[in-house]
C-alpha positions in Angstrom: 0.0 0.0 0.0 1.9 3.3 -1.4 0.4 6.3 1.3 0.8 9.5 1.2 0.9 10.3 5.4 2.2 14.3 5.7 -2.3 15.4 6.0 -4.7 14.3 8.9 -6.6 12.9 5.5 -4.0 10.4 4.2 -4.4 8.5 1.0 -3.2 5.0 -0.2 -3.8 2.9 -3.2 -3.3 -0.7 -3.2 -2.0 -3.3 -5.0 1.6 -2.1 -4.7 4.8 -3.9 -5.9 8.5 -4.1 -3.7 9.0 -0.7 -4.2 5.9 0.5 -2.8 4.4 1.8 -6.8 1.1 1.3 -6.9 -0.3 -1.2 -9.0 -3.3 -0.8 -11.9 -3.8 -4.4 -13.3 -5.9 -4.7 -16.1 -6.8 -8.0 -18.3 -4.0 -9.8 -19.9 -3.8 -10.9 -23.4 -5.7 -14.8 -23.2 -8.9 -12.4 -21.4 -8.3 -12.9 -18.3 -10.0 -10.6 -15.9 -8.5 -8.7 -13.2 -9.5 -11.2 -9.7 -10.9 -9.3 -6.4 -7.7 -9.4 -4.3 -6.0 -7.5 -7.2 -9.0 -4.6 -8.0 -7.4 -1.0 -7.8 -8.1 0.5 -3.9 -8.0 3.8 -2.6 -7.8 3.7 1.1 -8.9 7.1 3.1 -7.9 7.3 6.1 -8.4 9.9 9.5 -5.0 9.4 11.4 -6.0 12.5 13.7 -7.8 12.8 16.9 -10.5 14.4 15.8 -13.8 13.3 13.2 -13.5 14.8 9.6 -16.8 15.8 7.6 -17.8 15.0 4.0 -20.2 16.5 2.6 -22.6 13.8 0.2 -23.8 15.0 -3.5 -22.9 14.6 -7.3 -19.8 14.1 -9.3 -19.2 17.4 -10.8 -16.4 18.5 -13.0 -13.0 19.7 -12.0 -14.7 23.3 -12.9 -17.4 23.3 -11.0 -16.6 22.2 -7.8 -17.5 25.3 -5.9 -19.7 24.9 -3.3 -20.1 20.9 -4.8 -19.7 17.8 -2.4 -16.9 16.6 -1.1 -14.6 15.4 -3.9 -11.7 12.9 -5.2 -11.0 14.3 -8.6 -8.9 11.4 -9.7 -6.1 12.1 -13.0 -5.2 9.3 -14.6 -2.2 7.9 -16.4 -1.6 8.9 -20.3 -2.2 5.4 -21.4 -6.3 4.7 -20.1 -7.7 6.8 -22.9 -11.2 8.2 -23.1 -12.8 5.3 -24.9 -12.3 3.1 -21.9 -13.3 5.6 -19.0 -17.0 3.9 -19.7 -16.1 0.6 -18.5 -14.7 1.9 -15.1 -16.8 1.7 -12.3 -17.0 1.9 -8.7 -17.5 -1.7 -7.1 -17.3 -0.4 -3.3 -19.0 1.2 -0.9 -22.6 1.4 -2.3 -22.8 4.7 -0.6 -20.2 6.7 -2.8 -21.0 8.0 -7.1 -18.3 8.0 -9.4 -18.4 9.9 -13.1 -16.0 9.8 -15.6 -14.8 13.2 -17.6 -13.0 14.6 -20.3 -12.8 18.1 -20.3 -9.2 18.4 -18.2 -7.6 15.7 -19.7 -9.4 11.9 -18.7 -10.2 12.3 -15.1 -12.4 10.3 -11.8 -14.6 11.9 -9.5 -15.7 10.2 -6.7 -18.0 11.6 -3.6 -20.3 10.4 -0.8 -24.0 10.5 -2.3 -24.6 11.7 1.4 -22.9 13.2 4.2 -20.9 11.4 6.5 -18.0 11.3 8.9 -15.3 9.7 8.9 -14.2 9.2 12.9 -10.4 9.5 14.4 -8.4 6.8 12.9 -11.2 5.5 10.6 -10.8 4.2 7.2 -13.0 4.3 3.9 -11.8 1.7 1.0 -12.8 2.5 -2.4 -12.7 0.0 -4.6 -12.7 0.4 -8.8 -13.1 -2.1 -11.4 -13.4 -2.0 -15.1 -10.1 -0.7 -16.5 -9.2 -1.7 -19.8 -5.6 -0.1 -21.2 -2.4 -1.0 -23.0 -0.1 -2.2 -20.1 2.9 0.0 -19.5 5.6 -0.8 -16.9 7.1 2.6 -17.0 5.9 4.8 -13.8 3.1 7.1 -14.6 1.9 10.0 -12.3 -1.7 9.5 -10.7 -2.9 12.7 -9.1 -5.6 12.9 -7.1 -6.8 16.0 -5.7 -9.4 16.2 -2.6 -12.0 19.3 -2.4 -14.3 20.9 -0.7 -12.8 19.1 2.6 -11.2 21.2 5.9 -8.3 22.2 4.7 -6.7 21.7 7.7 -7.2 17.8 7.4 -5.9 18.3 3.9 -3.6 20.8 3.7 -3.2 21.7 -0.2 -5.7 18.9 -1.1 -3.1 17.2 -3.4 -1.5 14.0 -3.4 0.5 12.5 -6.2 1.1 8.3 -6.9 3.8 6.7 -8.7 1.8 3.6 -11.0 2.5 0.9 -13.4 -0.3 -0.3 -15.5 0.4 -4.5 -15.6 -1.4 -7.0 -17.3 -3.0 -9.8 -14.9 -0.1 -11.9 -14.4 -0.5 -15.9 -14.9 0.0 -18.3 -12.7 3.4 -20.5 -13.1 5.1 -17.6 -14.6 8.6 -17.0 -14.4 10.3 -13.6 -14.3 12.4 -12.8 -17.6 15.2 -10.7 -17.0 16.1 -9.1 -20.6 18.9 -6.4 -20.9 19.6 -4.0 -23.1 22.9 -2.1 -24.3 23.6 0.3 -26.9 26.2 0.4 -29.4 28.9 3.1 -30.0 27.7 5.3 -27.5 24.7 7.1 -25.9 25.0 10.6 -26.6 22.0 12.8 -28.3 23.3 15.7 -29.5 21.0 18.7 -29.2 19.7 21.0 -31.5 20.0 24.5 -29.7 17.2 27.2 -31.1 16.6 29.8 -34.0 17.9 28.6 -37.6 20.6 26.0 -36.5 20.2 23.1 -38.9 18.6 19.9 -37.0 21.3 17.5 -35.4 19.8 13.9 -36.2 20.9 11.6 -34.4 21.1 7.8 -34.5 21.4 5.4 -32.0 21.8 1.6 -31.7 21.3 -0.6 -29.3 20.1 -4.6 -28.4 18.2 -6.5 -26.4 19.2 -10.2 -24.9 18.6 -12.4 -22.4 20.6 -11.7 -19.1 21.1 -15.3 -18.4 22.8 -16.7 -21.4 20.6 -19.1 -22.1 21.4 -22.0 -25.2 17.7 -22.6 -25.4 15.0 -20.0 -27.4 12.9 -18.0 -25.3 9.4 -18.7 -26.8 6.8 -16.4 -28.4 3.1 -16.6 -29.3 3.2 -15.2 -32.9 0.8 -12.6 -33.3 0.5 -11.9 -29.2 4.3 -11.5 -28.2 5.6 -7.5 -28.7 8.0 -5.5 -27.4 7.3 -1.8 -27.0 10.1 0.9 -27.3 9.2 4.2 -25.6 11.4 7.2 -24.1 11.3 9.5 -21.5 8.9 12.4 -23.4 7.7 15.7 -22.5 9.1 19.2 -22.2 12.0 18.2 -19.1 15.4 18.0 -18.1 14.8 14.5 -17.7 13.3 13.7 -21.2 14.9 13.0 -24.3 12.7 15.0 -26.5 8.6 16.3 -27.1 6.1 13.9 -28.4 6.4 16.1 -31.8 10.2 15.6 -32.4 9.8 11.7 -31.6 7.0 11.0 -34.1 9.6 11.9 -36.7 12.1 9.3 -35.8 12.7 5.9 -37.4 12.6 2.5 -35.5 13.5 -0.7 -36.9 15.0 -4.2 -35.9 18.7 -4.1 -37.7 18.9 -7.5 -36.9 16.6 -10.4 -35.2 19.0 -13.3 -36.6 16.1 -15.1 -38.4 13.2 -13.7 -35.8 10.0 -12.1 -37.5 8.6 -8.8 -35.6 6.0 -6.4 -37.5 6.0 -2.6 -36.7 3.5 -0.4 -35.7 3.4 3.0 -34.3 1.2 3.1 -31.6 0.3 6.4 -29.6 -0.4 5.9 -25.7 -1.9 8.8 -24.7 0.3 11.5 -26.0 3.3 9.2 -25.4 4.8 7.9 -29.2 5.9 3.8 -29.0 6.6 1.8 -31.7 5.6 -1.7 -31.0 6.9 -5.0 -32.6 4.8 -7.9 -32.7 6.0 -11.2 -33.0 5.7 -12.9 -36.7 7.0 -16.6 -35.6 7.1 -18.8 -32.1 10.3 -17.8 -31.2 11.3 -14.7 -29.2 15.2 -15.2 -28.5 17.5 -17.5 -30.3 19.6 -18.6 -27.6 23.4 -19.3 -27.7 25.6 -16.8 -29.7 22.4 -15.4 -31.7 20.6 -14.7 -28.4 20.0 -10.8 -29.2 17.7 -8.5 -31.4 19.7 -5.2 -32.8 18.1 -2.4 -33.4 19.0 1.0 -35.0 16.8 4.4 -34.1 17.2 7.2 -37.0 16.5 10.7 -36.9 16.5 11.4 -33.4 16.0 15.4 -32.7 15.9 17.1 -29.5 15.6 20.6 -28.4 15.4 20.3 -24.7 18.3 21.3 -22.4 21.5 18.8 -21.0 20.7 16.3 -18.8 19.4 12.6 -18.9 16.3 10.2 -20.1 16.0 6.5 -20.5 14.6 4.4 -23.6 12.3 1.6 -22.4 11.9 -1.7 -23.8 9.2 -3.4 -22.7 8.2 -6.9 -23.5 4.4 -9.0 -23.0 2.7 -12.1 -23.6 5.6 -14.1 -23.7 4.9 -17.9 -23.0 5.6 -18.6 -19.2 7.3 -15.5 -18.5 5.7 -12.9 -16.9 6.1 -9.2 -18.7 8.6 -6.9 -17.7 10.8 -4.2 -19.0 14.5 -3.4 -19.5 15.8 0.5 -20.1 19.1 2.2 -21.1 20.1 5.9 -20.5 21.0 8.9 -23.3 23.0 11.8 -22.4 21.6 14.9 -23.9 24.6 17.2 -24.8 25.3 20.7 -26.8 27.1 18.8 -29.9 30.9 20.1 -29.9 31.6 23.3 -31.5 33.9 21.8 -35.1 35.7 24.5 -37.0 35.0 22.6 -40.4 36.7 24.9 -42.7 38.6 28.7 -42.1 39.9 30.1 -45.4 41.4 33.7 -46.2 41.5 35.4 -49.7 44.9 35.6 -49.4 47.8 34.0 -47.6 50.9 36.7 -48.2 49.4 40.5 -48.7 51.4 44.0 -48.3 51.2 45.7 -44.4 48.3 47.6 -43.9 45.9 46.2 -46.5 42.8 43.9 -46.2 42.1 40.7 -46.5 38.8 38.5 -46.8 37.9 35.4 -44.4 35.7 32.7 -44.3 34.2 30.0 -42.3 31.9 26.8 -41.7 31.3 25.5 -38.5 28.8 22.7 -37.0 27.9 22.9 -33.3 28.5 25.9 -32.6 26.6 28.5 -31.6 28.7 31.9 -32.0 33.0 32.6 -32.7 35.6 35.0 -31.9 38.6 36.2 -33.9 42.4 37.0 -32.3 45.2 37.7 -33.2 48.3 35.9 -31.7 50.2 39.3 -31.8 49.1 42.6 -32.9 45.9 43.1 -33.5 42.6 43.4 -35.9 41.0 46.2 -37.7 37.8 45.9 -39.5 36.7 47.1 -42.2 36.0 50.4 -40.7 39.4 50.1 -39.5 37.5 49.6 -35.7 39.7 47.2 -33.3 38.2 43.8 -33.0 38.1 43.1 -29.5 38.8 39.4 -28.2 35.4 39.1 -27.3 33.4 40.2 -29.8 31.0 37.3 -31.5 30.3 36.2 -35.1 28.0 34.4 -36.8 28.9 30.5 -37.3 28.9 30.3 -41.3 30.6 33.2 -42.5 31.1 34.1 -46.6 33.5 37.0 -46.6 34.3 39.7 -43.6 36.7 42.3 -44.2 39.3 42.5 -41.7 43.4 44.0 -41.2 46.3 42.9 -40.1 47.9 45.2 -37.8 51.6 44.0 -36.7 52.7 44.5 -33.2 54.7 47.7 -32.5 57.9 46.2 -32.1 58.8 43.6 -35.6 62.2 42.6 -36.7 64.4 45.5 -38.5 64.1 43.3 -42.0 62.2 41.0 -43.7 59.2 39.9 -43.3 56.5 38.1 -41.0 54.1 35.5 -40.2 50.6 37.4 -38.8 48.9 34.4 -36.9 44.9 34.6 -36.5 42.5 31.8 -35.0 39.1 31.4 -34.7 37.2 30.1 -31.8 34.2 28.6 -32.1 32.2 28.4 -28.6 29.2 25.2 -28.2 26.1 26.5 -26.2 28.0 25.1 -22.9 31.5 26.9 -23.5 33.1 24.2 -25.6 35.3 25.8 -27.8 37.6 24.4 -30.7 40.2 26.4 -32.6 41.5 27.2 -35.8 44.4 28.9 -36.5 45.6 30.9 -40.3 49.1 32.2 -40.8 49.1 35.1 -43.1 52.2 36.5 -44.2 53.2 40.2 -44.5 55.8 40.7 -47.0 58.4 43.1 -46.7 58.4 46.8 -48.5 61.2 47.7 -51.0 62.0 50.3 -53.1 64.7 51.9 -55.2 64.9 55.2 -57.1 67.2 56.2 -60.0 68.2 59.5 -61.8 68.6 59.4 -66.0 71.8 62.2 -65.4 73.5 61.7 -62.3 76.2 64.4 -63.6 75.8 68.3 -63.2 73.0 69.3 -65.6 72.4 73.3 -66.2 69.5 74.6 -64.2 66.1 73.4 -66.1 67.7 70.9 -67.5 64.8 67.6 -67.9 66.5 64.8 -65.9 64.2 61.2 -65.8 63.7 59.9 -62.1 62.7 55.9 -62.2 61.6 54.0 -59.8 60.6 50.5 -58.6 59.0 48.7 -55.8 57.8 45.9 -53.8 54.7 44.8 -50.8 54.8 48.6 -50.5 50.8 50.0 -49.5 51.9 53.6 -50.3 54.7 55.5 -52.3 55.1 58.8 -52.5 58.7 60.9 -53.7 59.8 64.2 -52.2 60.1 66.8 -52.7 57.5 68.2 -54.6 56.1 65.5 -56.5 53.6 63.2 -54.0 52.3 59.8 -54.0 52.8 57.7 -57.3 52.3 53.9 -58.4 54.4 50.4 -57.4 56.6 51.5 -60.4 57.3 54.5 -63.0 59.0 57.3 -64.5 59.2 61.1 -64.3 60.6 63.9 -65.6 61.9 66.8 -62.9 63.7 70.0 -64.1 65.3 71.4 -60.9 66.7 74.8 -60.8 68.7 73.7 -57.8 70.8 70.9 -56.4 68.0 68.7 -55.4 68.0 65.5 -53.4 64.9 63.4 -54.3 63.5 60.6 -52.0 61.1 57.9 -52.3 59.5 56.2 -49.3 57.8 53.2 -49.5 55.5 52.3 -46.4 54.3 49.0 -45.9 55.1 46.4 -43.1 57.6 49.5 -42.2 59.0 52.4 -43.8 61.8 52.6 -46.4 63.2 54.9 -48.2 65.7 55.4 -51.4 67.4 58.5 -52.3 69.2 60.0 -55.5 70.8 63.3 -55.6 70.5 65.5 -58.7 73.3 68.3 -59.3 72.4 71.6 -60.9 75.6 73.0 -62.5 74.8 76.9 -60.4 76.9 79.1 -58.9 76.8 78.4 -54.9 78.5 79.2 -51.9 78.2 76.1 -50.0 80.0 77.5 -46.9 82.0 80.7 -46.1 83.1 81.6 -42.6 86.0 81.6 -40.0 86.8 79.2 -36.8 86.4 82.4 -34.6 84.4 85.4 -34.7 86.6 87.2 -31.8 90.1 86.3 -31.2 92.9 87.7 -28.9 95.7 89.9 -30.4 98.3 88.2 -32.2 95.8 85.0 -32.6 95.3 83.1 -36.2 92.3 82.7 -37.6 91.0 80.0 -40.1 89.1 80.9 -43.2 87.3 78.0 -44.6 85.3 78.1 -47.6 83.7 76.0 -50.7 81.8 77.1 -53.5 80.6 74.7 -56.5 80.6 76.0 -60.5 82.7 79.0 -60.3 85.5 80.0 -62.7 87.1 82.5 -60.5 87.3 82.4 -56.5 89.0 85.2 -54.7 89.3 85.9 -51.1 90.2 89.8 -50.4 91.3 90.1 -53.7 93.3 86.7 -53.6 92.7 84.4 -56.7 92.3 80.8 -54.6 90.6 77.7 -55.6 86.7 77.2 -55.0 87.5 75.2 -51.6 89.7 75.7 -49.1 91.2 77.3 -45.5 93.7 79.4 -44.9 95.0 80.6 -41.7 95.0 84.6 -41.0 97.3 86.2 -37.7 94.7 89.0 -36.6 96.2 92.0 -34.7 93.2 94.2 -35.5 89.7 94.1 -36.6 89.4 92.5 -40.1 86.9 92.3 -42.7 87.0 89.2 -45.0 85.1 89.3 -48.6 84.9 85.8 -51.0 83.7 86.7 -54.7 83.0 84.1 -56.8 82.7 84.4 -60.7 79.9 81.6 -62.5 80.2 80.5 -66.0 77.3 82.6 -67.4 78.8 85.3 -65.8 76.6 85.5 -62.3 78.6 86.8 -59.4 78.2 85.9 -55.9 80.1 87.7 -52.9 80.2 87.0 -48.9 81.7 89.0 -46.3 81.8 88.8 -42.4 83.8 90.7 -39.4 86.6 89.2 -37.7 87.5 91.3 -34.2 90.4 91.3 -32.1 90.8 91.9 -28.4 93.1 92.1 -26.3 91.1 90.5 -23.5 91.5 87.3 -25.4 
């Protein structure tokens, strides 16, 4: 007798097996009808000190019970369907009414048809008859919630059974113990929400007998099945809803000449998929002592945790029914990098480059670089932790090197991509890109003195360079090229190339004009009696003189200064342009 004991009104139902479940036993397969020691009771009983009133009238729906009798609203298991609630009836006492309903799912209610009391420690047995439903073995909830009673014999006026619907057993049976195992594994992978492609899943698993046996276990074709079921609803601890199982396949791989015939059977809202024996013969025995079967298209969407398949077996000949399970692990499939590609493997500093990816399992990824960093294409730092989708076609990003890189050649820029599962798996992927090195190299058509305006061709080449531009005066130009530059003036032209760093190349070209490079003396003020250097150099004269001294168009000459001196260079050009320089040379005689 299961009880529930915590209320002054305590409730019990009866038959019960070992583990104190209740039992519902309901005709077996030759018609044979549940016997009277075996009907379904529910036991009432006052374990306080005090009576407890209940008030007598008409079954009434769940609904409607304000102000109704006093009432047992009995919910029953998925599997007794509304076609069979006609045959159930209430055998004992004559003094109670009992009405079947459908509104609320397929419910009992049960009440005095008159008031009465029930005294301190006094009992009422119910007794009901007439069940007729597909036996399951696997637990079902029985609730049965008590109204219009003092609630403070009551309490919340619900109490909840654990039973299991058995066919009336037969007399001489044996138990059959029958395991079952899968093959390669138990895991479900789960299909997480929004657009993510179902994860179908396929499991195998057999069934044989536990003790080995060399002879067959027998069948009664047409009346021996074995019913696969799961753990089903909306739970932690179920594999999936009703509406993702009655998508899945079920088949026998293997019965090692056995005959079974499928059929998908609904109990309640619960999907089975019942196989029916074709021959005489259930197991083998010996080495073919199993049945293999292979479930196909298994989707879930419910969260981690844990549910069992059931096998159950009936009507075998001399074994009484029973039922053998095996457990599945629901997990978040592993987040697989299946492909990470990039438009290009070796690119020029500072430019972009396009990347791609596939994933499966995973439910967002990250980018990083191993050094540096990443720009994108609004050349916006990608932080560490910024998501992406999980199929990606072509994002924009930059290689950005890290401040410090080696003084020449080039580099390997590494970036990975993490792909997260929806309970922090991750997996990684990892591209090396490299960054060649810039190079460059400008040339001059003349490289000897040219008259001023004369047209001398600059050239140029280069390589991995992301900008060139050549100074001065001329800006940014192409990889590689030519111009024409007519300087007035000595110029000195460079070209900088900028890339994974900065070089440069230089060329000088020389304008045959008359300049004074330098003019001037080691000392400005010197003591009396003191020397004093004159140094000078001047480029394209024909004449030099240095107060009034013919000397050559570079030089130094040493002057003793004993009074305040003033020193004059001319210089004389070939198209007969002048230039002259003078500065003040004093003497003291502090020095």
């Amino acid at each position: 007798m299961t009880i529930t004991a915590t209320n002054r009104l305590a409730l019990s139902i009866s038959p019960v097996d070992s583990n104190q479940n209740g039992i519902l036993y309901v005709p077996n397969a030759d018609g044979e009808s549940v016997s009277s020691e075996n009907y379904f009771t529910l036991t009432i009983t006052n374990n306080g000190s005090a009576p407890i009133s209940l008030k007598g009238g008409e079954p009434v729906p769940d609904g409607q019970t304000s102000g109704a009798a006093s009432l047992l609203v009995i919910y029953l298991p998925e599997s007794i369907g509304a076609d069979s609630l006609s045959s159930i009836r209430l055998n004992s006492p004559a003094n109670w009414k009992l009405k079947s309903f459908t509104d609320d799912g397929n419910y009992l209610v049960i009440c005095p048809a008159s008031d009465l009391t029930l005294p301190a420690e006094g009992i009422i047995s119910l007794t009901l008859i007439g069940f007729v439903a597909a036996p399951r073995q696997i637990p079902q909830k029985l609730a049965i919630n008590v109204l219009n009673v003092d609630a403070s014999a009551i309490g919340t006026g619900e109490y909840d059974f654990n039973i299991f619907i058995q066919q009336v057993p037969k007399k001489g049976n044996k138990d059959l113990s029958i395991e079952s195992r899968t093959i390669d594994g138990n895991i479900v992978f789960i299909t997480p929400g929004g657009n993510t492609p179902n994860s179908e899943n396929t499991v195998n698993f057999y069934i044989l007998n536990s003790g080995r046996s060399l002879n067959a276990i027998p069948a009664k074709a047409n009346q021996t099945y074995i019913r696969i079921s799961f753990d089903t609803g909306k739970g932690m601890g179920d594999i999936a809803e009703a509406a993702d199982l009655e998508g899945i396949t079920v088949n026998i791989q293997r019965a090692y000449e056995n005959g079974f015939t499928l059929n998908f059977e609904r109990i309640g809202q619960i999907p089975t998929w019942k196989f029916t024996a074709a021959t005489d013969v259930f197991l083998n025995g010996g080495s073919n002592d199993r049945i293999e079967f292979n479930i196909q298209k298994l989707i879930t969407h419910l969260s981690p945790g844990i549910a069992k398949c059931y096998i159950e077996y009936y009507n075998i000949p001399g074994y009484n029914d029973g039922y053998s399970d095996f457990t599945l692990t629901k997990e978040y499939p592993e987040a697989i990098i299946t492909g990470f590609f990039a438009s290009s493997y070796a690119i020029v500093g500072g430019t972009e480059i396009g990347l791609q990816w596939e994933t499966e399992g995973a439910s967002y990824c990250t980018l990083e670089a191993a050094t540096g960093s990443l720009l994108d294409e609004n050349n916006q730092t990608i932080p560490a932790f910024q998501s992406f989708p999980t199929l990606e076609s072509g994002i924009k990003i930059i290689p950005v090197p890290p401040a410090v890189i080696p003084a020449s050649g080039g580099i390997v820029f590494s970036i990975s991509l993490h792909a997260f599962s929806l309970d922090g798996r991750s997996s990684s992927k990892e591209l090396g890109i490299q960054i060649l090195p810039p190079g460059c190299n400008l040339s001059a058509s003349n490289l000897n003195p040219v008259p001023p305006g004369t047209s001398v061709t600059l050239s140029w080449t280069s390589q991995n360079a992301r900008t060139l531009t050549i100074d001065p005066g001329i800006g940014t130009v192409k990889d590689s090229g030519d111009i024409i530059v007519s300087p007035k003036n000595t110029t000195r032209y460079t070209l900088t190339a900028t890339g994974l760093r900065t070089v440069t190349s230089s060329v000088v070209v020389t304008v045959d004009v008359l300049v004074i490079n330098y003019f001037k003396p080691s000392a400005y003020v010197v003591g009396i009696g003191e020397p004093v250097t004159i140094s000078w150099d001047v480029a394209f004269a024909i004449s030099v003189t240095l107060n009034g001294s013919k000397v050559a168009s570079s030089g130094s000459t040493d002057f003793p200064m004993n009074n305040f001196q003033t020193f004059t260079l001319v210089c004389q050009g070939k198209d007969g342009t002048s230039l002259t320089q003078s500065f003040d040379v004093e003497v003291t005689s502090a020095m």
